[in-house]
N, C-alpha and C positions, 0 to 999 in steps of 0.2 A: 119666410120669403121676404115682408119686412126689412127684417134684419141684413139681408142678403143686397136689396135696391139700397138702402141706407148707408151699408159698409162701400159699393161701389161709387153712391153718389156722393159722399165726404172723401174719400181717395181721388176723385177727377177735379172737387173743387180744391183741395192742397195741392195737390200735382201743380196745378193751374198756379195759384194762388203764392206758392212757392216761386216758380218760372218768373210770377210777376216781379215779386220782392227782391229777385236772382237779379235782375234785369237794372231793375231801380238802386240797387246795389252798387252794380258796374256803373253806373253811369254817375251816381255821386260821388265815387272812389275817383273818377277822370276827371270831375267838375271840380273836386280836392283839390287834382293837381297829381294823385297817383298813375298807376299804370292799369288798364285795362283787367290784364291778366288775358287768361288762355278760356279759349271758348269750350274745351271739355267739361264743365258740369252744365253748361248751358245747352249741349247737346243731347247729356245724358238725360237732364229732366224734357229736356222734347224729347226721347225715344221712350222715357217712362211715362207719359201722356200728355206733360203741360206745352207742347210747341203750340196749341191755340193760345195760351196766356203769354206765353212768350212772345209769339206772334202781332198777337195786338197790343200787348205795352210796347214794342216792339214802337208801334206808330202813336200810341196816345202819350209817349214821351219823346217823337222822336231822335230814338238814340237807336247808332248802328246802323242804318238806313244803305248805308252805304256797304257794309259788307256784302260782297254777293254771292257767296256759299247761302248765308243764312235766308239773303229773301228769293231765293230757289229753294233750299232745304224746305226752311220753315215752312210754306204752303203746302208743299206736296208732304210735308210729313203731317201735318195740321189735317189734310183730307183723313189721310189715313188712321190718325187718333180717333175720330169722330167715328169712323167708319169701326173701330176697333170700340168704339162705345156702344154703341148701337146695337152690336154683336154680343156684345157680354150682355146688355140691357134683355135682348132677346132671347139668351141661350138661359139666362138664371132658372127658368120654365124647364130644362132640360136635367136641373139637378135634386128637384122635386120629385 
């Protein structure tokens, strides 16, 4: 059971952790002087759990602020990670 909290709470802090680096990424590749690129792996890792890490590097870098897909997206998928954590947190009891 352990094993089980451990494997899911190292999977939501990468997820996260990932989104962040994702983020801080983009925004040195523009600061370079390159091009953005395309928001599809930045979506993908918010539908695989990191839209809170994404979310809030999001604001402690102020970068992107302005898109307004992502500051609609990102919150209401941000609820719904947390709320998909939660679930898994509570159901691991279920596979015992």
């Amino acid at each position: 059971m352990v094993f089980l909290y451990l494997l899911l709470t190292v999977y939501i802090v990468a997820i996260n952790f990932y989104g962040f680096r994702f983020l801080k990424q983009q925004r040195d590749n523009v600061d370079a002087g390159g091009c953005p690129g395309g928001d599809g792996k930045l979506y993908l890792t918010a539908f695989l759990g990191g839209a809170p890490g994404v979310y809030v590097s999001m604001f402690a870098m102020r970068y992107r602020l302005g898109s307004l897909a992502l500051m609609i997206f990102l919150p209401l998928l941000s609820v719904f990670n947390v709320y998909c954590y939660y679930l898994a947190f509570r159901s691991i009891w279920l596979f015992l």
